[in-house]
C-alpha positions as CSV (number, residue, x, y, z in Angstrom):
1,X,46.4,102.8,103.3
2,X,45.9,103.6,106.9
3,X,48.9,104.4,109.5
4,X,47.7,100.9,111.1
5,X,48.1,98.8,108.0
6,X,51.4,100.8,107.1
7,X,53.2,100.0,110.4
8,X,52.2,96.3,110.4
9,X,53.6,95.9,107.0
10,X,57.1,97.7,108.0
11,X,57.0,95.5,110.9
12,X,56.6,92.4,108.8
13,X,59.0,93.3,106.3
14,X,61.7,93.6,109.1
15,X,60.9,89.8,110.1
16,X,63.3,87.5,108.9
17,X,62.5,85.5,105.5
18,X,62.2,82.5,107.7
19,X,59.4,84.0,110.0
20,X,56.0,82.2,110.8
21,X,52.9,83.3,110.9
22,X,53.3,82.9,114.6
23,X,56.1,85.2,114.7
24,X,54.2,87.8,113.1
25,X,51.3,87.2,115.1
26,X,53.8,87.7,118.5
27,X,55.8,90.7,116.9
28,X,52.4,93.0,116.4
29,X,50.8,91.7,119.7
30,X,54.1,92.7,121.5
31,X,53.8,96.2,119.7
32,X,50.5,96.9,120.3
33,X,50.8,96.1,124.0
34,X,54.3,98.8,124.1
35,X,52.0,101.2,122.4
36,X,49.2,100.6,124.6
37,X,51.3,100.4,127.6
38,X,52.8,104.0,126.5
39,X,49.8,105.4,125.9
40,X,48.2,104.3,129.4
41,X,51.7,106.5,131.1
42,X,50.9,109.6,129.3
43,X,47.1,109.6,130.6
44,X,48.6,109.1,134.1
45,X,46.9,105.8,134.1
46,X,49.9,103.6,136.2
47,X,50.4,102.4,139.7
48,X,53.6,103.5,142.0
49,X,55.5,100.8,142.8
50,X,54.9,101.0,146.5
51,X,51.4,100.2,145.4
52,X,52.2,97.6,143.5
53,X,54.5,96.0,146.3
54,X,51.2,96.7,148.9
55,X,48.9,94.9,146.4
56,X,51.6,91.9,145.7
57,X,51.9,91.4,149.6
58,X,48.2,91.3,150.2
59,X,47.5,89.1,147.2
60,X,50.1,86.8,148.6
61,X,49.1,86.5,152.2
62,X,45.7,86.0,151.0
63,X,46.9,83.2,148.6
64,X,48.8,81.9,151.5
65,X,46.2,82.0,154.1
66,X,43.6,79.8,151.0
67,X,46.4,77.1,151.2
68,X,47.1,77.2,154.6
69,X,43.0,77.0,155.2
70,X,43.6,73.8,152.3
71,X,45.9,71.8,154.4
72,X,44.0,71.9,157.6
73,X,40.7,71.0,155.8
74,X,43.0,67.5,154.8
């Protein structure tokens, strides 16, 4: 059995009895994204959070300036 299969069955098995097949679904989707997410820090692949705050205030002065451009088109 492969280390994949083998650590969504011991993830499974921790569910409780009454889990659905959603729950599942959530639990190894959540997992894989920690994994992925850890994996992506240790290859240097993040952004500094004064980056992300530059990117989030041009993304939102552009979203404002598309409703802004909206309202006077009314």
């Amino acid at each position: 059995m492969t280390k994949t299969k083998e650590e969504a069955i011991k993830l499974i098995k921790k569910l409780p009895d009454e889990c659905t097949i959603t729950d599942i679904i959530a639990e190894l989707y959540f997992k894989q994204k920690v994994e992925q997410g850890l994996k992506d820090i240790e290859e240097g692949m993040t952004v500094s959070h004064e980056d992300v705050r530059k990117r989030m205030a041009k993304w939102a002065k552009s979203v404002g300036q598309k409703q802004r451009n909206k309202i006077s088109k009314k």
